[in-house]
C-alpha positions as a printed Julia matrix, in Angstrom:
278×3 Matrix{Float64}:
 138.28  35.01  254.36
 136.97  34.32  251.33
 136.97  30.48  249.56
 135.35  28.97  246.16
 132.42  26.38  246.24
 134.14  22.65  246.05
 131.16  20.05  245.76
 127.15  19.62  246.03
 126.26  16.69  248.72
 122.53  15.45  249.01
 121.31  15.75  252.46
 117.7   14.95  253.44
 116.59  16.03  249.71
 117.97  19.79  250.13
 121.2   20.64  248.0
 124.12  21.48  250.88
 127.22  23.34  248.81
 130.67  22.81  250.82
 132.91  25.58  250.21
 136.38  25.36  249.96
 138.51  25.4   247.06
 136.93  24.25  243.98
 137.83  22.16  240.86
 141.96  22.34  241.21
 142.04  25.58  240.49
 145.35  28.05  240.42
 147.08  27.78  243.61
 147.42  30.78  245.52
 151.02  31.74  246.93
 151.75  30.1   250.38
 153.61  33.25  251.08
 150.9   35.81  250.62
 149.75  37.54  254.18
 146.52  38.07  252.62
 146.12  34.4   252.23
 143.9   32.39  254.78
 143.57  28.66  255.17
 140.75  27.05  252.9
 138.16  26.44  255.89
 134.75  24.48  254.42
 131.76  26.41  254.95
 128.4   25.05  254.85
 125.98  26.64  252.31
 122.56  25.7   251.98
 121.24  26.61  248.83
 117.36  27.61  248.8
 114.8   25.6   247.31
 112.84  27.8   244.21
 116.17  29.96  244.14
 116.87  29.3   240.11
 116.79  32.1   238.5
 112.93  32.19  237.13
 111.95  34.55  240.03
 113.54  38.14  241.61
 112.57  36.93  245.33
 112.95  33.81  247.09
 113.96  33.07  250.74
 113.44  36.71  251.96
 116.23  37.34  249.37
 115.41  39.99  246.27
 116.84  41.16  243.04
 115.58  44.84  242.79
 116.45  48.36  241.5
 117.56  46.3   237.54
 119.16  48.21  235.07
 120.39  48.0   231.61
 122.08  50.26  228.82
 118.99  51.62  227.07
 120.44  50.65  223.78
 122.34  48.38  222.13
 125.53  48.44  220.88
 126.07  51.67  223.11
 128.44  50.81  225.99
 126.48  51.34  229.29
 125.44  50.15  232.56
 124.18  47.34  234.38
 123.13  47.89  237.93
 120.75  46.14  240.54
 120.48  45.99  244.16
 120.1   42.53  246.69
 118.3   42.89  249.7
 117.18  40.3   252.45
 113.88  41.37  254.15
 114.24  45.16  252.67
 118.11  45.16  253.71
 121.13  45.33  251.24
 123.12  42.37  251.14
 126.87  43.11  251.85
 128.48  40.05  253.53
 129.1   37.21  250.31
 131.03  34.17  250.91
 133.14  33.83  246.94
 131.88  31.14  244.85
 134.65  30.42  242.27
 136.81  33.38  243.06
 133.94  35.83  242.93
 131.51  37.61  245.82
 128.55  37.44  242.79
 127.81  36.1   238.92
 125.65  38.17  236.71
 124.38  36.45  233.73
 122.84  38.89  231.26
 120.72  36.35  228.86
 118.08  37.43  226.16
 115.09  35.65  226.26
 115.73  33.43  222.84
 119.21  32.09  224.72
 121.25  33.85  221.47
 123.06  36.24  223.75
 124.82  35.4   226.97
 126.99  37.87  229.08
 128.54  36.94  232.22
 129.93  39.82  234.65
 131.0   40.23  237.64
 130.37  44.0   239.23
 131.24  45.91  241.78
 129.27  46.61  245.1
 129.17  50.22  246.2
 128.96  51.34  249.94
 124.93  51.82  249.35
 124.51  48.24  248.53
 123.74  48.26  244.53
 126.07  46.55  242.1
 127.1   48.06  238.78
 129.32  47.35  235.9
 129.92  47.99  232.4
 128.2   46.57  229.79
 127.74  46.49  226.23
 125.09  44.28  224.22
 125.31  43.44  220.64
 121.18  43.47  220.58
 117.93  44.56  221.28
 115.54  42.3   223.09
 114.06  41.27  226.49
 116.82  39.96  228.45
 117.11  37.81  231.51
 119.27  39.02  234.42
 120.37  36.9   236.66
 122.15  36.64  239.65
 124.04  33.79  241.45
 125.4   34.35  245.2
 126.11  33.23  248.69
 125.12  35.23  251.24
 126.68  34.95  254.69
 124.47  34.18  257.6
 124.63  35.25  261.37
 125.11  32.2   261.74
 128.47  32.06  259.97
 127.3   29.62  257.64
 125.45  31.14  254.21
 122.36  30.41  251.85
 122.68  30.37  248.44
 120.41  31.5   245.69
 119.85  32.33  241.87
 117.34  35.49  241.6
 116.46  36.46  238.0
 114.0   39.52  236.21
 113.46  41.04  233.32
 114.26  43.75  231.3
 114.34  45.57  227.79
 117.02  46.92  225.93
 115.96  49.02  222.78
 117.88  48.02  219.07
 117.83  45.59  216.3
 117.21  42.07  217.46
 119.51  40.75  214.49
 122.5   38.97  216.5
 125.45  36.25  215.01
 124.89  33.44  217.37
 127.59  31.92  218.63
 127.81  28.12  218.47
 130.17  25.27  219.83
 133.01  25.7   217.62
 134.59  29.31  217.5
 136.95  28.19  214.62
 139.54  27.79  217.23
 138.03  25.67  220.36
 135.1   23.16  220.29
 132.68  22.15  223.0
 130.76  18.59  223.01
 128.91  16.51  225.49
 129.99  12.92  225.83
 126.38  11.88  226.75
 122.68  13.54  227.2
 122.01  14.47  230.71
 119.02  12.85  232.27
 116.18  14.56  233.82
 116.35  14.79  237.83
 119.34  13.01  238.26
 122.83  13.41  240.0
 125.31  12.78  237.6
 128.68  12.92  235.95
 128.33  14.08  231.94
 131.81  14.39  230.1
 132.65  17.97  228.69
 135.08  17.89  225.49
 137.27  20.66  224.65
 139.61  20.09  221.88
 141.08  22.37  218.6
 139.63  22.12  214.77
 141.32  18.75  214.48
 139.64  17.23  217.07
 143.06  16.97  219.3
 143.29  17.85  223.25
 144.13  21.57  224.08
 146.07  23.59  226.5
 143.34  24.14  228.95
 143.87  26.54  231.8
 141.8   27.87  234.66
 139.15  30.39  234.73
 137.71  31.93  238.1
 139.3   28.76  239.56
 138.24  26.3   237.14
 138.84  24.17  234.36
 135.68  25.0   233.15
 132.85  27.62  234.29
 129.26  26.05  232.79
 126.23  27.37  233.01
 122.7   25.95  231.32
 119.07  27.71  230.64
 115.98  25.98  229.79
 114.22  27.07  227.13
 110.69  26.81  228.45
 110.88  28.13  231.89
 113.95  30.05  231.83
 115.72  27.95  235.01
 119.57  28.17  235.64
 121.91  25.55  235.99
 125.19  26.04  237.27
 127.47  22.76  236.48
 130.19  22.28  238.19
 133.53  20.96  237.15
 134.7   17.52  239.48
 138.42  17.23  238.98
 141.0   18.33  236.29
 141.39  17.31  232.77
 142.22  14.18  231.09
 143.63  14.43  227.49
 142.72  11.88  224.8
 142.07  10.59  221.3
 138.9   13.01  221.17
 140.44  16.28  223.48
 140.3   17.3   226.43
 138.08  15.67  228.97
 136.27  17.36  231.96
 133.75  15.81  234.29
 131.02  18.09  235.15
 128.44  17.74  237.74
 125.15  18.02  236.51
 121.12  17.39  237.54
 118.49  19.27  235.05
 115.38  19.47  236.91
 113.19  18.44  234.08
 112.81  17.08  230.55
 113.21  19.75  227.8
 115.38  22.2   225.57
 118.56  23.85  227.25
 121.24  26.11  225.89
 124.53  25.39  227.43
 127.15  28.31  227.78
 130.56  26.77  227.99
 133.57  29.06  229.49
 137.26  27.99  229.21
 140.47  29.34  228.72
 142.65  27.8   226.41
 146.11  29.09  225.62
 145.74  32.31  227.42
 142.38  32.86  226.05
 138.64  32.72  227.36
 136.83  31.09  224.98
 132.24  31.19  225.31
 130.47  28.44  223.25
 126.76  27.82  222.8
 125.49  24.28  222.71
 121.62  23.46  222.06
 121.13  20.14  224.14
 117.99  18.93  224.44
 117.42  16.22  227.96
């Protein structure tokens, strides 16, 4: 069976993820045999899992791969492991078994993937980057437990691609969507920030779904390189400045973030940049 993550609950100071469905997303066909019932499944996410280290938990991000060069379409490939064994059983978190976030270490390139898993444990997929650099790769899962429950975790590394570091950055308008905050986050805190997504002129858009939802947001602090997934709470609003999306958010600390903002709009997926600093 495999479900999408629905909220983050505070229990005893440890972050508890119910899964079910998540955000509104597309429904699935009633119809389908290969559809199960959305059953909740408790995922405890594990503390010093974000993304600044390759093991945490017993969990680690090995065997990392990229194209040697950029601008030459290549590779990406990695293995997960728990105690020195590969990781097979994943419980989906927005319609997906794993996110791979391919970052370089200035925050002016972001890729996110999702690969395949082979039959000897190590993911791969294709990738192509526009630069040379030291990039971050990270990776965002939950794994299953004996249990039937699951533990969820961010484990990041490092590696080099050869190449001219010269890269257009991307920013929060694309010419044909723009992304804004409604308010600064706040260090350490639980809260609801509103997302804006609206056209040139500043009016609401079509927004659709992607992996599930509304919007797929993901933040990286400058200074120590920590990951943020946000997650969307409910569907859009239209209004006199777009289209309005809550989004979950807690950044851990004061500081510099780039956030990567995901949506699809008319058909399209859309990726904008925005420099916040909280």
């Amino acid at each position: 069976m495999r479900v999408g993550i629905a909220a983050v609950v505070l229990t005893l100071g440890l972050a508890i993820t119910l899964i079910a469905c998540g955000g509104e997303p597309e429904a699935a066909d009633p119809t389908s045999p290969n559809e199960s019932p959305n059953v909740a499944t408790v995922v405890t996410a594990i503390k010093g899992a974000d993304g600044t280290s390759a093991t945490a938990g017993g969990y680690t991000l090995g065997d990392v791969s990229l194209p040697a060069e950029a601008g030459t379409p290549g590779k990406v490939s990695f293995t997960i492991t728990k105690e020195g064994d590969p990781v097979t059983d994943y419980i989906e978190e927005q319609t997906k078994d794993i996110h791979l976030y391919v970052v370089r270490d200035d925050l002016e390139v972001f890729r996110h993937l999702h690969p395949t898993l082979g039959e000897a444990g190590e993911w791969s997929g294709d990738l192509t980057l526009p630069a040379g650099g030291t990039y971050r790769v990270v990776v965002e899962f939950a794994a299953r437990t004996p249990d039937g429950k699951g533990e969820q975790a961010m484990l990041g590394t490092t590696a080099k691609v050869a190449g001219a570091s010269e890269v257009d950055v991307p920013g929060s308008d694309d010419g044909t969507v723009i992304a804004a905050l409604e308010e600064t986050p706040k260090p350490g805190i639980d809260q609801e920030v509103g997302l804006l997504i609206s056209d040139p002129a500043g009016k609401p858009v079509n927004l659709g779904t992607y992996l599930g939802v509304y919007a797929h947001v993901t933040a990286f602090s400058r200074e120590t390189g920590e990951v943020i997934h946000l997650h969307p709470l409910g569907g859009p609003e239209n209004g006199e400045d777009g289209t309005r999306l809550g989004i979950h958010v807690k950044p851990p600390k004061a500081g510099d973030y780039v956030f990567f903002v995901q949506v699809r709009v008319d058909g399209m997926i859309h990726t904008l940049r925005l420099p916040v600093t909280v």
